[in-house]
Predicted model as a PDB file, atoms N, CA, C, CB and O in Angstrom, pLDDT in the B-factor column:
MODEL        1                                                                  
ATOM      1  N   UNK A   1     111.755  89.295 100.707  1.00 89.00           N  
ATOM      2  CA  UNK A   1     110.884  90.349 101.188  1.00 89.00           C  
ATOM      3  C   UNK A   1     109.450  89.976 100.846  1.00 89.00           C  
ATOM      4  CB  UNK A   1     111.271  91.725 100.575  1.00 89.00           C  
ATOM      5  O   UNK A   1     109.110  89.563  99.738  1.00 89.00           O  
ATOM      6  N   UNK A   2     108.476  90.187 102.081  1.00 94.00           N  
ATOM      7  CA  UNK A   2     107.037  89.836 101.404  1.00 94.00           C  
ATOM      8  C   UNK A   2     106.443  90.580 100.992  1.00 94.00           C  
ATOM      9  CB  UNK A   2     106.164  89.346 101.988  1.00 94.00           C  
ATOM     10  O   UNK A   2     107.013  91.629 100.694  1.00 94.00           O  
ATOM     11  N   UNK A   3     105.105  90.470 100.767  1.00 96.00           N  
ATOM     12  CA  UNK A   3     104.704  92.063  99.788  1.00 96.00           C  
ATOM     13  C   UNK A   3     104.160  93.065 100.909  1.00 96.00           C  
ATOM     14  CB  UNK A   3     103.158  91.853  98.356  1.00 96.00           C  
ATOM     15  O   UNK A   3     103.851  94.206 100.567  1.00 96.00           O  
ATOM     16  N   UNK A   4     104.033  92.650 102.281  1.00 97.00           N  
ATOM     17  CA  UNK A   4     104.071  93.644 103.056  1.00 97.00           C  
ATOM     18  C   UNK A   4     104.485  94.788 102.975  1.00 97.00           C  
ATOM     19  CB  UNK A   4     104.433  93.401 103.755  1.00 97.00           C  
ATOM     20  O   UNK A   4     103.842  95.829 103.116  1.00 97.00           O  
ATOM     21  N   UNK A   5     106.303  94.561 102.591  1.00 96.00           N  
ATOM     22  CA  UNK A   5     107.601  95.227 102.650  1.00 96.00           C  
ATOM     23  C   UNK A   5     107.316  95.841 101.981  1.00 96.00           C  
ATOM     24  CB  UNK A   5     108.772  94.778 102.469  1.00 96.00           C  
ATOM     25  O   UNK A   5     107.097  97.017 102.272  1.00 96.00           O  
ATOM     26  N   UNK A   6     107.155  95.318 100.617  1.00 97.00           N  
ATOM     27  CA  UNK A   6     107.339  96.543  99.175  1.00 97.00           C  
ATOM     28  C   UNK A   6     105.981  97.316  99.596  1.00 97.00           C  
ATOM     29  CB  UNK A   6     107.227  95.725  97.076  1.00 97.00           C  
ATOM     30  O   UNK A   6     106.074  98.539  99.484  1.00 97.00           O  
ATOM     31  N   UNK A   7     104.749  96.834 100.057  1.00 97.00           N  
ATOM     32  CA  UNK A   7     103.850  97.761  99.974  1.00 97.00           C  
ATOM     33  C   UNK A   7     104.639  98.939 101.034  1.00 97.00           C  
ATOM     34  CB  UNK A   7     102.285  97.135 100.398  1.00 97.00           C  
ATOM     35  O   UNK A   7     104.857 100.059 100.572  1.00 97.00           O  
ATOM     36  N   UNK A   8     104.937  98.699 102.083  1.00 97.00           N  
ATOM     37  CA  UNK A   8     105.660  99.458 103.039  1.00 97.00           C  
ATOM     38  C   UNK A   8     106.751 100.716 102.146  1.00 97.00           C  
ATOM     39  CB  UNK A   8     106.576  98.225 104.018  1.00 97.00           C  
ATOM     40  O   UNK A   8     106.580 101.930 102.257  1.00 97.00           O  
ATOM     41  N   UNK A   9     107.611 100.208 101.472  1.00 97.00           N  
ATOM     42  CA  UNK A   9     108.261 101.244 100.411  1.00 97.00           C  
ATOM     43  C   UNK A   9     107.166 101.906  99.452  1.00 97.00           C  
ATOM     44  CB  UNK A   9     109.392 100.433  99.414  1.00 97.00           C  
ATOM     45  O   UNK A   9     107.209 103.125  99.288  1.00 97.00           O  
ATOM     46  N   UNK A  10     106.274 101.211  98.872  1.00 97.00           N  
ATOM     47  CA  UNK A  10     105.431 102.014  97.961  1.00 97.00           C  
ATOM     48  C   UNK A  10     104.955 102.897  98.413  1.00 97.00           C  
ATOM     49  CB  UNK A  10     104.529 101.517  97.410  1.00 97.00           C  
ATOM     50  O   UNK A  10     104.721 103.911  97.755  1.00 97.00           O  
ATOM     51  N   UNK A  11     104.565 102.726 100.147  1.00 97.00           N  
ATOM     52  CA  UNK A  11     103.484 103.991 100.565  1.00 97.00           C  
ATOM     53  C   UNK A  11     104.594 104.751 101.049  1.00 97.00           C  
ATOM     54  CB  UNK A  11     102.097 103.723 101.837  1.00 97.00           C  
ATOM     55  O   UNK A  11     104.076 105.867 101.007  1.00 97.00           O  
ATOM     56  N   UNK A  12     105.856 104.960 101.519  1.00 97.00           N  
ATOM     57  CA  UNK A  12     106.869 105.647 102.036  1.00 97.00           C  
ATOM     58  C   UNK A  12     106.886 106.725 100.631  1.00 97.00           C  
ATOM     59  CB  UNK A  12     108.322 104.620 102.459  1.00 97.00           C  
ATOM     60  O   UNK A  12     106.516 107.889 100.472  1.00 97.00           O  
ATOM     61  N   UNK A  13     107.554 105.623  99.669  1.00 97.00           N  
ATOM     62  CA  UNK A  13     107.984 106.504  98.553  1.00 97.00           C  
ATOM     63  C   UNK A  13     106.668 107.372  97.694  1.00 97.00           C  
ATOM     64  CB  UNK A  13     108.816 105.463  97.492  1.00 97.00           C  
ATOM     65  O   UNK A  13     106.990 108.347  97.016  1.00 97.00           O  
ATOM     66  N   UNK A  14     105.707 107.098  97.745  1.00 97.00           N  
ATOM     67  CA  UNK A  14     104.748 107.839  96.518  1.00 97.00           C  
ATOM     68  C   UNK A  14     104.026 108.540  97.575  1.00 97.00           C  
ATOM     69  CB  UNK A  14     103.636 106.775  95.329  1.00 97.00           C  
ATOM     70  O   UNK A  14     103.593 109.647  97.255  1.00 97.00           O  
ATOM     71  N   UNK A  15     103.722 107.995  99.190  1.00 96.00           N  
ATOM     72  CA  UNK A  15     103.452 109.276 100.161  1.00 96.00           C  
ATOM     73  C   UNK A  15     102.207 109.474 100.339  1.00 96.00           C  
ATOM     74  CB  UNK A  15     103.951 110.572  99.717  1.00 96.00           C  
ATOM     75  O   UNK A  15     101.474 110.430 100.594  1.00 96.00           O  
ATOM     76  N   UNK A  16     102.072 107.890 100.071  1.00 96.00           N  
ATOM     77  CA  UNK A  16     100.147 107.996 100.651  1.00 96.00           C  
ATOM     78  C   UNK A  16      99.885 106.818 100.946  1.00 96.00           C  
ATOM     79  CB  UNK A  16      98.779 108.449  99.482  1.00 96.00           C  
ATOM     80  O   UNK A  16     100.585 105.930 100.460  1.00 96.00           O  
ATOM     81  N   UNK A  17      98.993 106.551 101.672  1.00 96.00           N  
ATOM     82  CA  UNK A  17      98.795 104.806 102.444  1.00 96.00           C  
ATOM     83  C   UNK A  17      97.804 104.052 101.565  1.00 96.00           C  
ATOM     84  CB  UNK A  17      97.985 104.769 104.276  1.00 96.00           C  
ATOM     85  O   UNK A  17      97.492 102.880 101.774  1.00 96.00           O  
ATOM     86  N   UNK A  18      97.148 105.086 100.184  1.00 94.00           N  
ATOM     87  CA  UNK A  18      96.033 104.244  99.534  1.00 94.00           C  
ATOM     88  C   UNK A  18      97.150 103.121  98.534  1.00 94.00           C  
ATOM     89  CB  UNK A  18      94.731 105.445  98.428  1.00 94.00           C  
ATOM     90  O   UNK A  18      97.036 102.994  97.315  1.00 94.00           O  
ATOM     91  N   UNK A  19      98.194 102.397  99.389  1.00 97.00           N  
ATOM     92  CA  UNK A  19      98.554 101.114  98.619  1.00 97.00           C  
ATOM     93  C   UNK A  19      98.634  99.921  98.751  1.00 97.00           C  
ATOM     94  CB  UNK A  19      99.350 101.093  98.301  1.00 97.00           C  
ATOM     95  O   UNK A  19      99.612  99.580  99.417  1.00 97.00           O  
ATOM     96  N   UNK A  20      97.991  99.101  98.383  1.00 97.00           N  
ATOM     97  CA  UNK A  20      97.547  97.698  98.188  1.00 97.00           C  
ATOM     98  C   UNK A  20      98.553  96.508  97.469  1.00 97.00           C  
ATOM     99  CB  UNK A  20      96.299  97.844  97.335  1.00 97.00           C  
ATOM    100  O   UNK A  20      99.453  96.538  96.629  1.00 97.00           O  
ATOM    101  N   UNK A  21      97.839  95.378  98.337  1.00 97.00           N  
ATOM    102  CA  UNK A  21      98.775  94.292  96.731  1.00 97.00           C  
ATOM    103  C   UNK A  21      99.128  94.614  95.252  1.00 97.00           C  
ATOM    104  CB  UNK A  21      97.879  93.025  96.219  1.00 97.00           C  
ATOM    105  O   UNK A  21     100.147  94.758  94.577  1.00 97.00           O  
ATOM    106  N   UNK A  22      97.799  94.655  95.086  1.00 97.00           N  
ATOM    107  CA  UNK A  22      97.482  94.785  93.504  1.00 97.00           C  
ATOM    108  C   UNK A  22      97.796  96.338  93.027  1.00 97.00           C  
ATOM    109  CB  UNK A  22      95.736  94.397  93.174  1.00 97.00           C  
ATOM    110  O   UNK A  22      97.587  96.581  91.839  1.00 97.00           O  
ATOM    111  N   UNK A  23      98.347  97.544  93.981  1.00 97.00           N  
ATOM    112  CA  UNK A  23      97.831  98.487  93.553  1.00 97.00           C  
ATOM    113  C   UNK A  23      99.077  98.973  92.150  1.00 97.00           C  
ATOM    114  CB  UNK A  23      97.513  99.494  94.899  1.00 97.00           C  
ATOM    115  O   UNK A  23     100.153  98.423  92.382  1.00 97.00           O  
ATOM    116  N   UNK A  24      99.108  99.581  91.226  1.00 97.00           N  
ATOM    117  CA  UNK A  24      99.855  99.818  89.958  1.00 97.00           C  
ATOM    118  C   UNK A  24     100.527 101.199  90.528  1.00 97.00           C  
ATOM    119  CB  UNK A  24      98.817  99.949  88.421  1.00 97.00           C  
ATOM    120  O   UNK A  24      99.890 102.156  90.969  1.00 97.00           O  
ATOM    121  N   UNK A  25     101.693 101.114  90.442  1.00 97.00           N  
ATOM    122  CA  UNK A  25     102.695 102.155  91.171  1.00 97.00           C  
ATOM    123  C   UNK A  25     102.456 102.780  90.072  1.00 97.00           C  
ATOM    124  CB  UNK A  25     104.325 101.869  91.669  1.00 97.00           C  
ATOM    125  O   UNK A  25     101.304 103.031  90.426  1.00 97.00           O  
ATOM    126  N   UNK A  26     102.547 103.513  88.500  1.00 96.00           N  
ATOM    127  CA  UNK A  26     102.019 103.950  87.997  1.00 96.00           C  
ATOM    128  C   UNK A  26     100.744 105.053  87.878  1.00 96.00           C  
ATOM    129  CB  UNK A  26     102.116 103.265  87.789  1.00 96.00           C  
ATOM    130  O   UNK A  26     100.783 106.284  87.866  1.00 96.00           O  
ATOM    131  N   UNK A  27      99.611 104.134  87.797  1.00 96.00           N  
ATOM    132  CA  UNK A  27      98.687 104.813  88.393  1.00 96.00           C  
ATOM    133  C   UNK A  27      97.856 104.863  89.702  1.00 96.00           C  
ATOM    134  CB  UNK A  27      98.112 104.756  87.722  1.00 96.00           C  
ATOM    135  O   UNK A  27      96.656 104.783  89.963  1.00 96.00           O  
ATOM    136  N   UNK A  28      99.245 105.065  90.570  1.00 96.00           N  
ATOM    137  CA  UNK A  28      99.405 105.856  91.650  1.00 96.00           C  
ATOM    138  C   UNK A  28     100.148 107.113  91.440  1.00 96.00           C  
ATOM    139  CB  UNK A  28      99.982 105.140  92.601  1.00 96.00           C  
ATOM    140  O   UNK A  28     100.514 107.804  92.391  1.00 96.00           O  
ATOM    141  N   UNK A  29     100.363 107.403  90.278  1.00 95.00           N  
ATOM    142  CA  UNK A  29     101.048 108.635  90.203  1.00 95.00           C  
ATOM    143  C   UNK A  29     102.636 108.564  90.109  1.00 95.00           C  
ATOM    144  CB  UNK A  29     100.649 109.404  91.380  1.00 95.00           C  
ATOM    145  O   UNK A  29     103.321 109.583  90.014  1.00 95.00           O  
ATOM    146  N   UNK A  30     103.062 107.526  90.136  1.00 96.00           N  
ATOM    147  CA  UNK A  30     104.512 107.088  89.887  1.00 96.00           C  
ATOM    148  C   UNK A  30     105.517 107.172  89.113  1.00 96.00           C  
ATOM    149  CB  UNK A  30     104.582 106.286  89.837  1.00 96.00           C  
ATOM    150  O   UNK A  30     105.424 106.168  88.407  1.00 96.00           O  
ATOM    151  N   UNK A  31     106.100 107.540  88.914  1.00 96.00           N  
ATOM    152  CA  UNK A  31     107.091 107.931  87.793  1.00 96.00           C  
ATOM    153  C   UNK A  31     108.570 106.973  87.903  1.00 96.00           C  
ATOM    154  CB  UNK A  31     107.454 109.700  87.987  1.00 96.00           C  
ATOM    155  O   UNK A  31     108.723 106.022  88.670  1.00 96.00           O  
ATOM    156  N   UNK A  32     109.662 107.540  86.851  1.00 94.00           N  
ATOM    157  CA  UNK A  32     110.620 106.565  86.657  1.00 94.00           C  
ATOM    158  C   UNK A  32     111.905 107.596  87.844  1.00 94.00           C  
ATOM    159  CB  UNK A  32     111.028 106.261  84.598  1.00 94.00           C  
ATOM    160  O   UNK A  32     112.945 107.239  88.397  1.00 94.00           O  
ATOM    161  N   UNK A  33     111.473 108.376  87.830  1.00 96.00           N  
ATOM    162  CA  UNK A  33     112.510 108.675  89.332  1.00 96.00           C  
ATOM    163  C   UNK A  33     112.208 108.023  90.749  1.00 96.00           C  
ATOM    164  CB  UNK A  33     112.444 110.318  89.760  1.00 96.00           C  
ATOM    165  O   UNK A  33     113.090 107.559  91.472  1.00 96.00           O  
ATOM    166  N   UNK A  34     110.384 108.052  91.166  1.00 97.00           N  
ATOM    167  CA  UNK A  34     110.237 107.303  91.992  1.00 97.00           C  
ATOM    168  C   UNK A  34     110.715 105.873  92.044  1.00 97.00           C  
ATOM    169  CB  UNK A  34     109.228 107.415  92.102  1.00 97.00           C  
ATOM    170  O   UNK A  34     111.403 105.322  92.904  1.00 97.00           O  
ATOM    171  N   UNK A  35     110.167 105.368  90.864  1.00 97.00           N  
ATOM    172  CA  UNK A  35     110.592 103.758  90.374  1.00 97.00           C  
ATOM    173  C   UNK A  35     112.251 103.713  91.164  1.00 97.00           C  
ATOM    174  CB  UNK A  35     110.692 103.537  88.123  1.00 97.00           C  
ATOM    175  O   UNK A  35     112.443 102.814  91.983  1.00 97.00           O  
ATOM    176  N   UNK A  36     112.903 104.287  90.994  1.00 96.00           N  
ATOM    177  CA  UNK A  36     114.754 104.323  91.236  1.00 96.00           C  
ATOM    178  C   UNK A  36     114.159 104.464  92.766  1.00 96.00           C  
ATOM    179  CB  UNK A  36     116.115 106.002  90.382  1.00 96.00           C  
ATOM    180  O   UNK A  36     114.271 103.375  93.330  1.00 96.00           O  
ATOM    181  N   UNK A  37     113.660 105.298  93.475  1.00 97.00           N  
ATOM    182  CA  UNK A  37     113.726 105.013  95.036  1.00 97.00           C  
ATOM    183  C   UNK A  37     112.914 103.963  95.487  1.00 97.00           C  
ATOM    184  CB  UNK A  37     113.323 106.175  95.855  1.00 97.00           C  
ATOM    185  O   UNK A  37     112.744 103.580  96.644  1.00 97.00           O  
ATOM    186  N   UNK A  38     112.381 103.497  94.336  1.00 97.00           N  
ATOM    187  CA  UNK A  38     111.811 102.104  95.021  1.00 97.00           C  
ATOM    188  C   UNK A  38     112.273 101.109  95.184  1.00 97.00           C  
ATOM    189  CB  UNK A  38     110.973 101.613  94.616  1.00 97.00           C  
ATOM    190  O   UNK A  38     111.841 100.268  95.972  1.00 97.00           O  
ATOM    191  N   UNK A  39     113.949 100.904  93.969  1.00 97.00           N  
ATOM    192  CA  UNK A  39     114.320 100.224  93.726  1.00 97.00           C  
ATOM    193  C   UNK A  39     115.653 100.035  94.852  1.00 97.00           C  
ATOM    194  CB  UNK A  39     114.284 100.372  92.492  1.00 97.00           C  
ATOM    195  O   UNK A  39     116.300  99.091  95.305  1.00 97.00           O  
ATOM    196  N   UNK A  40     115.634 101.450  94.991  1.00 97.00           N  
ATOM    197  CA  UNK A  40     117.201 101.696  96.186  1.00 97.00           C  
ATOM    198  C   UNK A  40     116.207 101.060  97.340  1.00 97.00           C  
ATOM    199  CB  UNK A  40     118.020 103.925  96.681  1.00 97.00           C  
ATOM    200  O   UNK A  40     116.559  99.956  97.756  1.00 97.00           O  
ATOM    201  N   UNK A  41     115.277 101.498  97.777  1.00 96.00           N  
ATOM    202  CA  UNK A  41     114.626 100.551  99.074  1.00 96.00           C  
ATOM    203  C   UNK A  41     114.375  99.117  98.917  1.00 96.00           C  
ATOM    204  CB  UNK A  41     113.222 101.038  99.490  1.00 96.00           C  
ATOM    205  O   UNK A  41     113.942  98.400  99.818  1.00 96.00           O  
ATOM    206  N   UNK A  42     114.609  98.806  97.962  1.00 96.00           N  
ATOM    207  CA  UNK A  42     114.232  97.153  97.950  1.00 96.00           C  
ATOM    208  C   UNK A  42     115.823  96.382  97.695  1.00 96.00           C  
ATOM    209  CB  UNK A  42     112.917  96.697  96.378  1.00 96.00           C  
ATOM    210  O   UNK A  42     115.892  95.156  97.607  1.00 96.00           O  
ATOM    211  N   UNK A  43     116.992  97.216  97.599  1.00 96.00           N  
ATOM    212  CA  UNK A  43     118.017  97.159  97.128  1.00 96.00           C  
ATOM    213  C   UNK A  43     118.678  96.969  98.650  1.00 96.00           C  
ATOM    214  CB  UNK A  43     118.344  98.320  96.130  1.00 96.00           C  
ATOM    215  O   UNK A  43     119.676  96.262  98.788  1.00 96.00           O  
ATOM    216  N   UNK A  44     118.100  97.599  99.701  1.00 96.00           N  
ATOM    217  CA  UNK A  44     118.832  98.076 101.378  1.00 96.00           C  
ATOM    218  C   UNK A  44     118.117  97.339 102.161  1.00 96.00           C  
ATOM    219  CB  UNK A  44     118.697  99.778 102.022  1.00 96.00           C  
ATOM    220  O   UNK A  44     118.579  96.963 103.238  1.00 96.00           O  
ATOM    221  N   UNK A  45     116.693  96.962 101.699  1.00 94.00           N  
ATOM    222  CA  UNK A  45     115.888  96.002 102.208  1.00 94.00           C  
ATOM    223  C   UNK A  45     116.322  94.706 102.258  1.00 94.00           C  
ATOM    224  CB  UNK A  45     114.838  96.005 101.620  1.00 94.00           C  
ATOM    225  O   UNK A  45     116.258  94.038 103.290  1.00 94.00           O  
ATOM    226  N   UNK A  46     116.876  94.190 100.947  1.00 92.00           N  
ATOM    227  CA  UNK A  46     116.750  92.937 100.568  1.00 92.00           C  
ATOM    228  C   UNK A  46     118.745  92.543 100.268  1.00 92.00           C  
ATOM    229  CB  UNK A  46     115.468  92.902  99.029  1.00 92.00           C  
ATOM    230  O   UNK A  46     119.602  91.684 100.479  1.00 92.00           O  
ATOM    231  N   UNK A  47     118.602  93.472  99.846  1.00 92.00           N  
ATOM    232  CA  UNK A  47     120.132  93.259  99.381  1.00 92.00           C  
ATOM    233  C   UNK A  47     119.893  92.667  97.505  1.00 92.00           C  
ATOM    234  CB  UNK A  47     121.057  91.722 100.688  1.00 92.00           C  
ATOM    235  O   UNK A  47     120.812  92.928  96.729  1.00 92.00           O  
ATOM    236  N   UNK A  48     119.101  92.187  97.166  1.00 92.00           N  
ATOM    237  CA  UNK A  48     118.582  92.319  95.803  1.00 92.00           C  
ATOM    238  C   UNK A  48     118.902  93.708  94.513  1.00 92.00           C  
ATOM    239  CB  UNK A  48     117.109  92.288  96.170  1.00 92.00           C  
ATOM    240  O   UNK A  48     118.403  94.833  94.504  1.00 92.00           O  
ATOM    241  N   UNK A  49     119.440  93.380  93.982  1.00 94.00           N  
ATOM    242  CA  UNK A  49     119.519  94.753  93.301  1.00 94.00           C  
ATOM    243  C   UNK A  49     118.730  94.634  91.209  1.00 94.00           C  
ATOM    244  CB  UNK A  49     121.712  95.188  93.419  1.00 94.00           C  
ATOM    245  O   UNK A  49     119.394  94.395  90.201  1.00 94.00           O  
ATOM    246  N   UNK A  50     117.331  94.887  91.292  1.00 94.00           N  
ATOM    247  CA  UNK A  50     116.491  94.703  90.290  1.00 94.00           C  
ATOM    248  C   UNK A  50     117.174  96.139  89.329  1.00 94.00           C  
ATOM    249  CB  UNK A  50     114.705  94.691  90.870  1.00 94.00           C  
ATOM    250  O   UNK A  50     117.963  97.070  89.490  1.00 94.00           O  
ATOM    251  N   UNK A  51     116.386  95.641  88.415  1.00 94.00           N  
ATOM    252  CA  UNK A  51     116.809  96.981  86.838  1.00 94.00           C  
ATOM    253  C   UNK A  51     115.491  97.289  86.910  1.00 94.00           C  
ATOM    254  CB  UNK A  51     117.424  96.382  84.799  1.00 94.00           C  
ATOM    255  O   UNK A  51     114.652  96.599  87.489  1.00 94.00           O  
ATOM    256  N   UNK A  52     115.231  98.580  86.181  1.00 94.00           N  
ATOM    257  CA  UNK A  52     114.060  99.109  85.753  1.00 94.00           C  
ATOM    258  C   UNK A  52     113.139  98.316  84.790  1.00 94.00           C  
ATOM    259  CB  UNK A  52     114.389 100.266  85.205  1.00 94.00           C  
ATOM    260  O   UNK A  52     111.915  98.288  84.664  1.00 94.00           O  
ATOM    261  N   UNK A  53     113.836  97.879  84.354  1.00 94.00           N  
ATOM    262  CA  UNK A  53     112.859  96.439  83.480  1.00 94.00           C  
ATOM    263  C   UNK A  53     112.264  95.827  84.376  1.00 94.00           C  
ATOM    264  CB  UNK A  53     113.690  95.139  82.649  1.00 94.00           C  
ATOM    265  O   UNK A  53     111.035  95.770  84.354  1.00 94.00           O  
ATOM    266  N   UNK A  54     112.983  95.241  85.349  1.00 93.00           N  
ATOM    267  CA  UNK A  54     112.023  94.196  86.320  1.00 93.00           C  
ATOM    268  C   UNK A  54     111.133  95.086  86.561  1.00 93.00           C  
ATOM    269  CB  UNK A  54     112.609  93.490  87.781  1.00 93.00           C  
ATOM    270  O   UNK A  54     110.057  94.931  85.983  1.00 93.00           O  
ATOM    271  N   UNK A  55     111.272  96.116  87.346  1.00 95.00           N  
ATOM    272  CA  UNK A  55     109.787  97.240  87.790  1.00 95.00           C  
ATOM    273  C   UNK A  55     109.196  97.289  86.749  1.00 95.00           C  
ATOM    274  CB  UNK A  55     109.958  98.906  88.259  1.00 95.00           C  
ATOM    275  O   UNK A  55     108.023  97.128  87.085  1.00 95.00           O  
ATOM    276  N   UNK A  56     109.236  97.436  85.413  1.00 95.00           N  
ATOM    277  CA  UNK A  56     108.098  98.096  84.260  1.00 95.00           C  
ATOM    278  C   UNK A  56     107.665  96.531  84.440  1.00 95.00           C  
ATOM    279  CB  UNK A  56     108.668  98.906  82.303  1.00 95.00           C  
ATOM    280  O   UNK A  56     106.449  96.601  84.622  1.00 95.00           O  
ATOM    281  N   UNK A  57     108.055  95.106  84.484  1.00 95.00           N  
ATOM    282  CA  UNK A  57     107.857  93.834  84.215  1.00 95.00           C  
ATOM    283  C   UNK A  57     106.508  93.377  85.701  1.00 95.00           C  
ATOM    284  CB  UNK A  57     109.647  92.977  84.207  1.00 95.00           C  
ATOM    285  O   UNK A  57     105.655  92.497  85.577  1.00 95.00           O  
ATOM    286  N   UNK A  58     106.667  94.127  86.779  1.00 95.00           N  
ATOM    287  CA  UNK A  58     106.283  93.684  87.795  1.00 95.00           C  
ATOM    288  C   UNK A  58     105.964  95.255  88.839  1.00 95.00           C  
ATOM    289  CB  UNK A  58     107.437  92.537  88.243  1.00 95.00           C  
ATOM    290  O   UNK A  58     106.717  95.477  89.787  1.00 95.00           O  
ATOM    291  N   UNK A  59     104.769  96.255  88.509  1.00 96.00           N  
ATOM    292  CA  UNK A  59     105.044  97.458  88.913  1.00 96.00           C  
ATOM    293  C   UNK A  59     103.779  97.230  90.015  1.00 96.00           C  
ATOM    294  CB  UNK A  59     105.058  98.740  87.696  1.00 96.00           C  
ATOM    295  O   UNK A  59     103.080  98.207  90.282  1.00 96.00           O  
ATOM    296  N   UNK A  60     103.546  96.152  90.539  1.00 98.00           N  
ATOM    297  CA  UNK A  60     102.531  96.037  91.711  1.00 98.00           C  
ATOM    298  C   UNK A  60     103.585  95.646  92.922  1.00 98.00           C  
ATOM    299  CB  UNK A  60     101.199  94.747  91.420  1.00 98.00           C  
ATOM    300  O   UNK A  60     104.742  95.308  92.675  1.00 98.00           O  
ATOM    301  N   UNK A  61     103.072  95.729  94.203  1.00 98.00           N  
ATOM    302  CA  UNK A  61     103.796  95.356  95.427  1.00 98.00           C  
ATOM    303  C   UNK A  61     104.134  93.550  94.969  1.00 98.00           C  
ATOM    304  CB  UNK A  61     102.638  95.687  97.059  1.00 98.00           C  
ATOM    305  O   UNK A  61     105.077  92.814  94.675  1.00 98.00           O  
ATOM    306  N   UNK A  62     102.672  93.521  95.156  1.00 98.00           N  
ATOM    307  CA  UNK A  62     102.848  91.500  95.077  1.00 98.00           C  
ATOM    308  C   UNK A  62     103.619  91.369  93.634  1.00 98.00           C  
ATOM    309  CB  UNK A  62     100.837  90.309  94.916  1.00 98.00           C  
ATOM    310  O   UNK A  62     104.759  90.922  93.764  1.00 98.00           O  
ATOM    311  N   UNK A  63     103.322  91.599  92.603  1.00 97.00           N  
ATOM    312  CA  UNK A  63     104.540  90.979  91.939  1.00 97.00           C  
ATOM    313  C   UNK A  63     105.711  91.283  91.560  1.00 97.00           C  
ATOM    314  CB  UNK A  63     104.345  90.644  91.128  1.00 97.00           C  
ATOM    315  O   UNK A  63     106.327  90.658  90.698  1.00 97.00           O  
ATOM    316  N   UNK A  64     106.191  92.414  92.253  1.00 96.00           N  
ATOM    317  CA  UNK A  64     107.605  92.897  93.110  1.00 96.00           C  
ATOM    318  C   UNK A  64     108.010  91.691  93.890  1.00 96.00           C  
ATOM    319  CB  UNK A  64     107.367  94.263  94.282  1.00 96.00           C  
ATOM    320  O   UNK A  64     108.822  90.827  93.559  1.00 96.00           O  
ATOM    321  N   UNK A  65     107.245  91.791  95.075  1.00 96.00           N  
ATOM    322  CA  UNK A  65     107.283  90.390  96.019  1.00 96.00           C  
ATOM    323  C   UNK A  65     107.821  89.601  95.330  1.00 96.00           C  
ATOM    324  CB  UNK A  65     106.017  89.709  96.505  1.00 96.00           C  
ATOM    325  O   UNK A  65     109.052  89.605  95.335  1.00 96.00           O  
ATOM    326  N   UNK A  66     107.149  88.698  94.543  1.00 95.00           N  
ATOM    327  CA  UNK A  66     107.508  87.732  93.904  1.00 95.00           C  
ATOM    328  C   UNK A  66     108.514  87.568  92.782  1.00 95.00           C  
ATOM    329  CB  UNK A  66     106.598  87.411  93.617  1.00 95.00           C  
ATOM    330  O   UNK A  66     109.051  86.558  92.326  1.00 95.00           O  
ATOM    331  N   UNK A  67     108.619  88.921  92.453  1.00 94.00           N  
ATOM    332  CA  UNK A  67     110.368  89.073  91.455  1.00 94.00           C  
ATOM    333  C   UNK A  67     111.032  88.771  92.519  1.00 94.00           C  
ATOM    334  CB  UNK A  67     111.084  90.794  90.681  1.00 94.00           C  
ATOM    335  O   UNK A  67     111.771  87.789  92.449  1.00 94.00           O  
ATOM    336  N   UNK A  68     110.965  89.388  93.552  1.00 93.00           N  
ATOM    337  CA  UNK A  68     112.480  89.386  94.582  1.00 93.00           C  
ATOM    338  C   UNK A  68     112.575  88.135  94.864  1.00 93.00           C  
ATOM    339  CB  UNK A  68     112.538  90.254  96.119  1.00 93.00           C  
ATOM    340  O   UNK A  68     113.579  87.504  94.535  1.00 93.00           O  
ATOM    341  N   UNK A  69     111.364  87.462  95.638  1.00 91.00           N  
ATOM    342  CA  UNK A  69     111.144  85.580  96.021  1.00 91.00           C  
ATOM    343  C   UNK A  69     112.254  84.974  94.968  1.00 91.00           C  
ATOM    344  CB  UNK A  69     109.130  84.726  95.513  1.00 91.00           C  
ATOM    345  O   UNK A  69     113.388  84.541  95.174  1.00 91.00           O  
ATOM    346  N   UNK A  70     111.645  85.084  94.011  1.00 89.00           N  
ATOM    347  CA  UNK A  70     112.179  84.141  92.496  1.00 89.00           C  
ATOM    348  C   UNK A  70     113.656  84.415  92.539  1.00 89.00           C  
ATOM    349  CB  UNK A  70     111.466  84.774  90.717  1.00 89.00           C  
ATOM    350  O   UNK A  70     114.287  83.358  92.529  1.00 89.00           O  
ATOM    351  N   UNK A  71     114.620  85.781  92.594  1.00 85.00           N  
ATOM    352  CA  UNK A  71     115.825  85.952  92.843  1.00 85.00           C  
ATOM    353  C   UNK A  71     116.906  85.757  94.404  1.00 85.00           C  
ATOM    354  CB  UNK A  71     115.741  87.095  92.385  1.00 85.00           C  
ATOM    355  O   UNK A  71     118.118  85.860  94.593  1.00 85.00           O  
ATOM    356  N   UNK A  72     116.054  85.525  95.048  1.00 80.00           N  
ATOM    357  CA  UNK A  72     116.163  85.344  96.256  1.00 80.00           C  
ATOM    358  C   UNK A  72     116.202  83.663  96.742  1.00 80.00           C  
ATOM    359  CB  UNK A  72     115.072  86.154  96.783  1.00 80.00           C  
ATOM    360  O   UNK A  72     116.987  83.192  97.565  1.00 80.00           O  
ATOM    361  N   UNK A  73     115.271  83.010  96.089  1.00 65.00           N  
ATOM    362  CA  UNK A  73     115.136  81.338  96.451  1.00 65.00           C  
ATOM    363  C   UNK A  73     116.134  80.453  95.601  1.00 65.00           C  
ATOM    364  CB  UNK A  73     113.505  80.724  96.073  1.00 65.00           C  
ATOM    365  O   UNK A  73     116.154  79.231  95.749  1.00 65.00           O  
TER     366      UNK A  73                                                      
ENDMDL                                                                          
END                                                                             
């Protein structure tokens, strides 16, 4: 998945389009229930299935992206 995608889930799930590469799902207002629907969309997306560690490890689109790349290649 490229970071298109996840940005595509980030703005679905937190429900506003101000999201970017770099932007910190966090402070976007993000929480650890959202975190879980981010994770089920990147889970149906990708077929990838990350833990909440990887998200606290990688809570931007792009280095989401690039967790999934790295499990994926």
């Amino acid at each position: 998945m490229n970071v298109d995608g996840v940005i595509d889930i980030f703005r679905r799930v937190l429900e506003t389009p101000e999201v970017h590469a770099d932007s910190d799902f966090f402070e976007l207002g993000g929480d650890s229930l959202l975190a879980t629907r981010i994770l089920s969309g990147v889970a149906r997306a990708t077929g990838v299935e990350l833990s909440f560690d990887d998200f606290l490890l990688a809570p931007t689109p792009d280095a989401l992206a690039k967790r999934i790349g790295s499990l994926v290649a």
